[in-house]
C-alpha positions as CSV (number, residue, x, y, z in Angstrom):
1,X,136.7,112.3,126.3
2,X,137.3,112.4,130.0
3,X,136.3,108.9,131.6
4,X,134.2,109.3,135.3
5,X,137.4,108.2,137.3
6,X,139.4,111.1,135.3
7,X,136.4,113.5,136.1
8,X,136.4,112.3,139.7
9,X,140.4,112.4,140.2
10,X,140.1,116.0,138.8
11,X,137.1,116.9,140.9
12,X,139.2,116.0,144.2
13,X,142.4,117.9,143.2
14,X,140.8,121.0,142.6
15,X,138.8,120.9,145.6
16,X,141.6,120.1,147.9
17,X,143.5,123.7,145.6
18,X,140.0,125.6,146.6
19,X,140.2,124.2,150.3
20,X,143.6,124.9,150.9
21,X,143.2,128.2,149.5
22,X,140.0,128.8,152.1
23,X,141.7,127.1,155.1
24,X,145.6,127.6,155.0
25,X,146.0,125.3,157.9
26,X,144.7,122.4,155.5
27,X,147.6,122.8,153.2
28,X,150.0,122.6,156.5
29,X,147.9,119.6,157.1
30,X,148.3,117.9,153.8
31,X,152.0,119.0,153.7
32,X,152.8,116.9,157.1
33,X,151.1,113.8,155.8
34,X,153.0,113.9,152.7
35,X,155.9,114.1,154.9
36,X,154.9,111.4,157.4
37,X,153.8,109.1,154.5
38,X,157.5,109.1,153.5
39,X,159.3,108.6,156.7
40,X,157.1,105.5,157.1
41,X,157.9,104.1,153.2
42,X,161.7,104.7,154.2
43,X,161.3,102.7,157.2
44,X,159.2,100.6,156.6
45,X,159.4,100.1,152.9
46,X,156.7,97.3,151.0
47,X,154.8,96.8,154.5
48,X,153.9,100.8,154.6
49,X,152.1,99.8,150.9
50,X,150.3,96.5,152.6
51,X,146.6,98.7,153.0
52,X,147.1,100.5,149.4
53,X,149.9,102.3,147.1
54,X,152.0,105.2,148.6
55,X,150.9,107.1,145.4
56,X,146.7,106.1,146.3
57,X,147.3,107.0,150.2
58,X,148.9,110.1,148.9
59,X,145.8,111.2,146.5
60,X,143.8,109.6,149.1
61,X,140.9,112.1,150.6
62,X,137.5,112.3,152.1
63,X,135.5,115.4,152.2
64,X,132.3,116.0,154.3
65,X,129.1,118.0,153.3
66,X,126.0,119.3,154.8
67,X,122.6,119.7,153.2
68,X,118.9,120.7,154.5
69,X,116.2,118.3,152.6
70,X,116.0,115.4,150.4
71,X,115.8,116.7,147.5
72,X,119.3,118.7,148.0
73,X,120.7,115.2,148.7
74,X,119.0,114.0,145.5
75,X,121.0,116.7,143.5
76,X,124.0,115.8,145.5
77,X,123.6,112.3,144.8
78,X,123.1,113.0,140.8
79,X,126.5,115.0,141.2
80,X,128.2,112.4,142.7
81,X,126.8,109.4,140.3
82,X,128.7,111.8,138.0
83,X,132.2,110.8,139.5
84,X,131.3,107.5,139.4
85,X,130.0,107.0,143.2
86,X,127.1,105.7,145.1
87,X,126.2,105.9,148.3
88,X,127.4,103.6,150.9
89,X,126.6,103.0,154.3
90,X,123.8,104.4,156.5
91,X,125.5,106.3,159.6
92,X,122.7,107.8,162.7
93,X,124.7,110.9,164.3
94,X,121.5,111.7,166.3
95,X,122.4,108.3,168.3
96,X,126.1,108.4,168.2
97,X,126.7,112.1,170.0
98,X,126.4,113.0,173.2
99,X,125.2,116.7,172.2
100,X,122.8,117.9,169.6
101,X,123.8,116.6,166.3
102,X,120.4,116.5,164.2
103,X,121.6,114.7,161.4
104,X,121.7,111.2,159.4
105,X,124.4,110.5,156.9
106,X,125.9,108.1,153.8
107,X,128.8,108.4,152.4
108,X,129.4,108.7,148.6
109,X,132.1,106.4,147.0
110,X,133.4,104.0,144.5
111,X,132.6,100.7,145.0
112,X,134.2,98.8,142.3
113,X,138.1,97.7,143.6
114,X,139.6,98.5,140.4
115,X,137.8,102.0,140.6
116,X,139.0,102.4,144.3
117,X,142.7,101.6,143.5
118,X,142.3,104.6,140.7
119,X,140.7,107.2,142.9
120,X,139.3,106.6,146.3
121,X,137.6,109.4,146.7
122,X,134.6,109.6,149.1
123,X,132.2,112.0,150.4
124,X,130.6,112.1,153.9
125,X,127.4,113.4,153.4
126,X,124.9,114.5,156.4
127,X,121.1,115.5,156.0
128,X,119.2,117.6,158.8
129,X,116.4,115.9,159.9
130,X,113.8,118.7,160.6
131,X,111.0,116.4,161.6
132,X,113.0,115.4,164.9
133,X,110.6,116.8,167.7
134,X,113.8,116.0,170.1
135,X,115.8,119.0,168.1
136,X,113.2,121.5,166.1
137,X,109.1,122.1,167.6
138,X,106.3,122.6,165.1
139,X,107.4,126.3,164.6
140,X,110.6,126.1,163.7
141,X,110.2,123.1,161.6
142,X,108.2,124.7,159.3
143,X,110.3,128.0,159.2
144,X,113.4,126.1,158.8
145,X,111.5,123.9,155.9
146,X,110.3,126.9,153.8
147,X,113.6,128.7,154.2
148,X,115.3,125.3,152.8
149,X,112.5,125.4,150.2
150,X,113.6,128.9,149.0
151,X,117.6,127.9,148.2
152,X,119.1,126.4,145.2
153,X,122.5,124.3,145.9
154,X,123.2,123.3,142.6
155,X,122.5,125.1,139.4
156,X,120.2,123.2,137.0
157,X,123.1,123.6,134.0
158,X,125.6,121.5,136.5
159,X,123.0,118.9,137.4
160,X,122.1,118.6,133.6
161,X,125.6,117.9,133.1
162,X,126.0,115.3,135.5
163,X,123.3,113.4,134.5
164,X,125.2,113.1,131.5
165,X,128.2,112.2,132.7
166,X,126.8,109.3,134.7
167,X,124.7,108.1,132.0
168,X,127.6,107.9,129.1
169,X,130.2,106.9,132.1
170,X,132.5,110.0,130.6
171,X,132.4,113.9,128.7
172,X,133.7,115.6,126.2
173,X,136.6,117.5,126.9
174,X,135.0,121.2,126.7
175,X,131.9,119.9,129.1
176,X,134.0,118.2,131.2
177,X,135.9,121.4,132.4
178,X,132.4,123.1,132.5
179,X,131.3,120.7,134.9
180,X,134.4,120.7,137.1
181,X,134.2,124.6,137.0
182,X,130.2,124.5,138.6
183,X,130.9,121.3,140.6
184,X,134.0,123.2,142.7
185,X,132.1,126.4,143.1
186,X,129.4,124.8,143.9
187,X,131.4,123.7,147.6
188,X,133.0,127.0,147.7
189,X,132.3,129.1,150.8
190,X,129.6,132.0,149.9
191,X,130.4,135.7,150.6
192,X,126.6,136.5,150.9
193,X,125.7,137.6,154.2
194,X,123.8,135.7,156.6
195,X,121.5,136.7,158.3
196,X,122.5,136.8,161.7
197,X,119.3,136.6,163.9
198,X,117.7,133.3,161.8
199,X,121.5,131.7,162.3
200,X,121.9,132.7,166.2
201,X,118.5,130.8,166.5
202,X,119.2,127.5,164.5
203,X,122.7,127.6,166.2
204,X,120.4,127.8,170.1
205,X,119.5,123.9,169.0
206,X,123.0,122.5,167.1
207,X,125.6,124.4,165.5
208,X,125.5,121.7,162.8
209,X,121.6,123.1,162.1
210,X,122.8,126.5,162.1
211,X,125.3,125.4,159.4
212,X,123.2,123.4,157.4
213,X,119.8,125.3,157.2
214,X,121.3,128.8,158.5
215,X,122.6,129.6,155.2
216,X,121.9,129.6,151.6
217,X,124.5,127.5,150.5
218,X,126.7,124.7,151.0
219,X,130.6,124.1,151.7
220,X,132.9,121.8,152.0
221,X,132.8,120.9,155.8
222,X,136.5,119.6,156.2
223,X,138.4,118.1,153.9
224,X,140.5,114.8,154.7
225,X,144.0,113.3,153.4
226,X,145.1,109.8,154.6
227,X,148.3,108.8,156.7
228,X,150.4,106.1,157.5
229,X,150.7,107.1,160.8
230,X,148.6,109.2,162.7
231,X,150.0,109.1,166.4
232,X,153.4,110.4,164.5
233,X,151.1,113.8,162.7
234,X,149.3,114.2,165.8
235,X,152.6,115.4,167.5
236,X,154.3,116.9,164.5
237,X,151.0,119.1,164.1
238,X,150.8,120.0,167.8
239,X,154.8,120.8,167.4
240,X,153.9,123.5,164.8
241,X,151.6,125.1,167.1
242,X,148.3,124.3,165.2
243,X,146.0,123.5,167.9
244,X,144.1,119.6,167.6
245,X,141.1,118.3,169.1
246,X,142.0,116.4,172.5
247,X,141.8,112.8,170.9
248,X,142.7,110.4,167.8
249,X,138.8,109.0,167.6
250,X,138.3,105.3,166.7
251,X,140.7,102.2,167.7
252,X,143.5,102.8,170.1
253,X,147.3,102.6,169.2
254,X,148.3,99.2,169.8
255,X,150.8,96.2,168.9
256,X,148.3,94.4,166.3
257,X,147.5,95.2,163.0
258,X,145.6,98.4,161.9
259,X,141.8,98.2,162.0
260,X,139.1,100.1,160.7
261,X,139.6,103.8,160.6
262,X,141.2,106.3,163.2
263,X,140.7,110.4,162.4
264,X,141.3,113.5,164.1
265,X,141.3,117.4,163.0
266,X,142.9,120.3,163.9
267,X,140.2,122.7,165.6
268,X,137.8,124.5,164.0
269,X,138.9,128.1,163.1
270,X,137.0,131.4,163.1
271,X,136.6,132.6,159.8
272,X,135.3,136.0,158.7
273,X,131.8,136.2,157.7
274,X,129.3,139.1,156.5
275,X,126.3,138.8,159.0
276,X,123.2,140.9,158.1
277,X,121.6,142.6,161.5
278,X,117.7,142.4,161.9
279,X,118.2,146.5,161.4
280,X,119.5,145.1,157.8
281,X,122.7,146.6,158.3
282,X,125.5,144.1,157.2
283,X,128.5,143.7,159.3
284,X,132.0,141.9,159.8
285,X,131.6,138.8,161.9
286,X,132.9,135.4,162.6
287,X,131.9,131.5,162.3
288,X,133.2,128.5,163.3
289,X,132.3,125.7,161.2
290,X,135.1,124.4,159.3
291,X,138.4,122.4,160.2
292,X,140.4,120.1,158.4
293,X,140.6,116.0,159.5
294,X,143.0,113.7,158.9
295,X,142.7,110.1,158.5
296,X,144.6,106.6,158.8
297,X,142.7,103.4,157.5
298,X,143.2,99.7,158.4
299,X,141.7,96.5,157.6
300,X,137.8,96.2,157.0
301,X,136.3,93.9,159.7
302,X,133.2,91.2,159.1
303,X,129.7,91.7,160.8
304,X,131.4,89.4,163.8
305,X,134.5,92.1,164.0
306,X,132.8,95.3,164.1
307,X,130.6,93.3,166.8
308,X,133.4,92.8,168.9
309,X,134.7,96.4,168.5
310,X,131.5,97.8,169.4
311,X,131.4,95.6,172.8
312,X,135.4,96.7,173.3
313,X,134.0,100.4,173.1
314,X,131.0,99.6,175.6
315,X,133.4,98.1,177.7
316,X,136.1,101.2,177.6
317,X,133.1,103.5,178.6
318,X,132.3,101.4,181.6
319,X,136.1,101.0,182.9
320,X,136.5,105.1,181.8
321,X,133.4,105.7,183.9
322,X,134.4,103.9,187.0
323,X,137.9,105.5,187.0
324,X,137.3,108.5,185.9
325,X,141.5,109.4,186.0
326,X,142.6,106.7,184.3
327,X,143.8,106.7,180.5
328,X,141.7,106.0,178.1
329,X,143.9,105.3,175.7
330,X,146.1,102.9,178.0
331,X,142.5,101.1,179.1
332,X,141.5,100.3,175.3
333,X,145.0,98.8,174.1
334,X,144.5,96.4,177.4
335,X,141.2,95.7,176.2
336,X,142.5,95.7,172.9
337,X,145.6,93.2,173.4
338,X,143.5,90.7,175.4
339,X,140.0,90.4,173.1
340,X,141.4,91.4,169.2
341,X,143.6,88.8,167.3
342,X,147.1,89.9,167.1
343,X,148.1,89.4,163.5
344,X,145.7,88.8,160.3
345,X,146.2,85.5,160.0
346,X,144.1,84.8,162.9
347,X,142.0,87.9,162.0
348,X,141.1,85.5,158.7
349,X,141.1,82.4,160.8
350,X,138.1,83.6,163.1
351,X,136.2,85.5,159.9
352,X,136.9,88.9,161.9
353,X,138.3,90.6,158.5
354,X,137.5,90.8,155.4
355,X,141.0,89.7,152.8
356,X,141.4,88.9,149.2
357,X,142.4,85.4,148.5
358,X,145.6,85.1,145.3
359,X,146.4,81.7,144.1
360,X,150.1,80.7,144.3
361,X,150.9,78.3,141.6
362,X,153.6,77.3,142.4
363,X,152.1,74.4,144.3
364,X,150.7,73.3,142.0
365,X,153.9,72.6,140.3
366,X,154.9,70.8,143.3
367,X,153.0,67.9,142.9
368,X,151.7,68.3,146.4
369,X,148.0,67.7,147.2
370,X,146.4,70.5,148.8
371,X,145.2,70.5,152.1
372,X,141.3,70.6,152.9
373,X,140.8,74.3,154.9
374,X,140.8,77.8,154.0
375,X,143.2,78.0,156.9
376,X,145.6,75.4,155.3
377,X,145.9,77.0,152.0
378,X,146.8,80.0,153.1
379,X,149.1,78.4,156.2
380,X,151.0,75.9,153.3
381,X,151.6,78.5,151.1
382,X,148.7,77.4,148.3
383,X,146.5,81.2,149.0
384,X,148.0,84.5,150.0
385,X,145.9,86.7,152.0
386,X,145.8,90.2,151.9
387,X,143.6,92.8,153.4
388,X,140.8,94.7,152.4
389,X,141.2,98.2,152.9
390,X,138.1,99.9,155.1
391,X,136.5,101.9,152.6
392,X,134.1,103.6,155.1
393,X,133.1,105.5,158.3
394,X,132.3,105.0,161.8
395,X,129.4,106.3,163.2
396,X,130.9,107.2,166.7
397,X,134.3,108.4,165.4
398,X,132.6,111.0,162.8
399,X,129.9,112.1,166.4
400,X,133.0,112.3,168.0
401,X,134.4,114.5,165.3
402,X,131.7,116.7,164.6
403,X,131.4,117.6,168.5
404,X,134.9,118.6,169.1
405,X,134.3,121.2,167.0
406,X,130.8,122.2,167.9
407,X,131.0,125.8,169.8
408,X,128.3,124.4,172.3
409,X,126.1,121.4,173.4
410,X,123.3,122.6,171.7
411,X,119.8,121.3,172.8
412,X,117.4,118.1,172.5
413,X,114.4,116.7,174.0
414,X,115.4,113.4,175.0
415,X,111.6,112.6,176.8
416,X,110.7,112.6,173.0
417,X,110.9,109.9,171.0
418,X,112.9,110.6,167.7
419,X,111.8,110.5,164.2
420,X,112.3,106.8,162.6
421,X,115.1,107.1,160.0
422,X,117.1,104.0,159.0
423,X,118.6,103.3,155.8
424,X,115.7,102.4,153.8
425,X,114.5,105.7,154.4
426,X,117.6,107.2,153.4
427,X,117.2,105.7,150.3
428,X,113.8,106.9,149.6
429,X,115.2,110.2,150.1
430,X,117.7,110.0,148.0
431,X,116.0,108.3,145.3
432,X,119.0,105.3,144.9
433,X,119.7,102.5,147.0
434,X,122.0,103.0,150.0
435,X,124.3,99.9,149.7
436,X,125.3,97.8,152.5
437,X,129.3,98.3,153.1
438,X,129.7,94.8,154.2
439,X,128.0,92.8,151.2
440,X,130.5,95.2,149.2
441,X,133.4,93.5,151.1
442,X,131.8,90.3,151.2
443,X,131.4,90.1,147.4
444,X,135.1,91.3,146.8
445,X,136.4,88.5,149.1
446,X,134.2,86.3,147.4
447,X,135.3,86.6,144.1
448,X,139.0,86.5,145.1
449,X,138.0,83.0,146.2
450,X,136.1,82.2,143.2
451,X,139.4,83.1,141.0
452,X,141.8,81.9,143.4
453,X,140.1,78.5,144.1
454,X,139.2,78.1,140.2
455,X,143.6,78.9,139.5
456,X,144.5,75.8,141.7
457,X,141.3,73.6,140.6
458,X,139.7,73.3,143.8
459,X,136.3,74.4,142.7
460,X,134.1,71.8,144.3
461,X,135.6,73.0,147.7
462,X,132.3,74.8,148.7
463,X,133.7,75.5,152.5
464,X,136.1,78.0,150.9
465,X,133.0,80.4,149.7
466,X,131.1,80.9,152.6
């Protein structure tokens, strides 16, 4: 029997074979972080593991999918619940691009720590949103919906599968391979033509719609290993001549610890394509869609953090915006190394990050009395700290993503108002509850409290749960 984590392990592997395979520069991209990852560990050594395992970051990816309506993202979420994961997170792109990005998104992902530290595995997934009047008018809302309407994404003997998989939480070795084999074709980049005319029109709105609802299909979008330092591939990709989008999106490079999540790609490349002509001859063409990202993750912040972060990026854009030659970079570290807490002690201190809390009994051995704080037991040695890894996305950064790779602006309607989507809608779409990232975080810290507090007999300390 093949256990969901095994099936999910095995499901990232072979996509990032079929990826690689697809997009050569990925596997030049994957090949740099492996060797990155290592120069850090040598230098570095135990601190370079302090957010996660060399031999997690190293397995560590995130892919990204695009699909039309909700009952494709119902499919995708029964494939998914399959590898053991759930959507997380409710992310707006409409709201967080400057150009024409008609799309809402969740990300699908383990939530259970143990089942992280196995396989992290994740999968940014966006849904068009045809009912925007800002993007599509009544016409081509209901062209686009009937041509979405007309497509199957996932065969019904793959979906059966799955719902098998997540209901006995593993397969049988035979069915297991079956639904591997469906589940990667299933992302693989079709050879059927498209049809050129219905494409050029979607792609007159957003290149993201043209991609989504232009074709029959779906694909893997980009595909995304994890590295321990990101400034350090940025230049050793550059160096090989592979050309990267202009900026490392997210928090800036700065003294303190890492926070959040930084990405950045390599541009997307033109890839041949069959393209049918309204005359229905088919000919040789070329799209630009796909690109591969690479990521670095840091510590998850509390409501208050990501709070502050949001003001620090509001504050950026003003400074950017008045001095329109300074560096960008250079103006958020300022804004950085005056506003954020400079190690994670005071991170914990000011609940501005999320950390696990591990009893040290050796104290108690002591004979010492413990002191009556959060802060205390972990400043006298009674609770070590550590961080909690940020499992998911930023709304902004994944905008900022998308656009660098767009092949124009696109066009919206911004004297209209935008159709209401938040995440309760989501999840009535997909037909399962979109959880909320930081509860996840919060319960995991609180637990870690629970066990650590319970180890040293302090459980009538209620200050140490909140």
């Amino acid at each position: 029997m093949i256990s969901q984590w095994q099936l999910r392990a095995a499901f990232a592997a072979r996509l990032s074979e079929m990826y690689g395979r697809e997009v050569p520069a990925y596997t030049t991209l994957v090949d740099v972080s492996r060797e990155v990852n290592e120069d850090v560990l040598r230098e570095q050594g135990a601190d370079a593991e302090r957010l996660g395992s060399i031999s997690r970051v190293t397995a560590e990816r995130h892919g990204a999918i695009r699909v039309g309506t909700p009952q494709e993202m119902r499919q995708v979420a029964r494939v998914f619940g399959a590898l053991g994961m759930h959507p997380v997170g409710f992310y707006d792109l409409r709201e967080a691009a400057a150009s024409a990005v008609p799309v809402v998104s969740t990300a699908f992902r383990p939530v259970d720590g143990a089942e992280l530290a196995r396989n992290p595995f994740r999968v940014f997934t966006s849904m068009l949103t045809p009912a925007d009047p800002r993007f599509f008018d009544d016409e081509l809302r209901g062209r686009l919906e009937t041509f979405l309407a007309g497509r199957e994404l996932f065969p019904p003997e793959l979906l059966a599968l799955a719902d098998r998989a997540e209901a006995e939480r593993e397969l049988p070795d035979d069915d297991a391979e079956r639904f591997l084999q469906l589940a990667v074709r299933s992302f693989e980049l079709s050879t059927e033509p498209i049809d050129r005319g219905w494409y050029e029109t979607l792609e007159r709105v957003s290149a993201v719609a043209a991609d989504i609802g232009g074709v029959r299909s779906t694909h893997i979008n980009h595909l995304t290993p994890r590295v321990l330092d990101i400034d350090e591939l940025y230049r050793r990709m550059t160096a090989r001549g592979i050309e990267m989008i202009d900026t490392i999106q997210g928090p800036p490079l700065w003294d303190g610890p890492d926070l959040l999540l930084r990405q950045t790609s390599f541009r997307a490349l033109a890839e041949p394509r069959a393209l049918r002509t309204p005359d229905g001859r088919v000919e040789k063409g070329a799209l630009r869609v796909r690109f591969g990202e690479v990521e670095a993750r840091g510590i998850a912040l509390t409501r208050e953090g990501r709070a502050l972060y949001d003001r620090l990026l509001t504050l950026v854009d003003a400074e950017a915006a008045a001095d329109p030659a300074a560096d960008r970079g250079e103006l958020a570290r300022a804004l950085w190394s005056t506003h954020v807490p400079s190690t994670e002690q005071e991170l914990a201190a000011r609940e501005l990050a999320y950390f696990t809390y591990h009893a040290n009994p050796a104290r108690q051995r002591d004979g010492s009395e413990p002191p009556n704080g959060l802060r205390e037991l972990v400043a006298q040695g009674w609770l070590r700290a550590e961080p909690i890894v940020y499992e998911d996305f930023l709304p902004r950064s994944a905008a900022g993503i998308f656009q660098s790779n767009l092949t124009g602006e696109g066009s919206r309607n911004n004297d209209l108002s935008g159709a209401a989507h938040d995440s309760a809608w989501l999840s009535g779409a997909i037909g399962r509850e979109v959880l909320d990232p930081y509860a996840l975080y919060e319960r995991q810290q609180h637990e870690s409290l629970t066990r650590a507090t319970r180890a040293l007999n302090l459980t009538d300390t209620p200050f140490l749960l909140t």
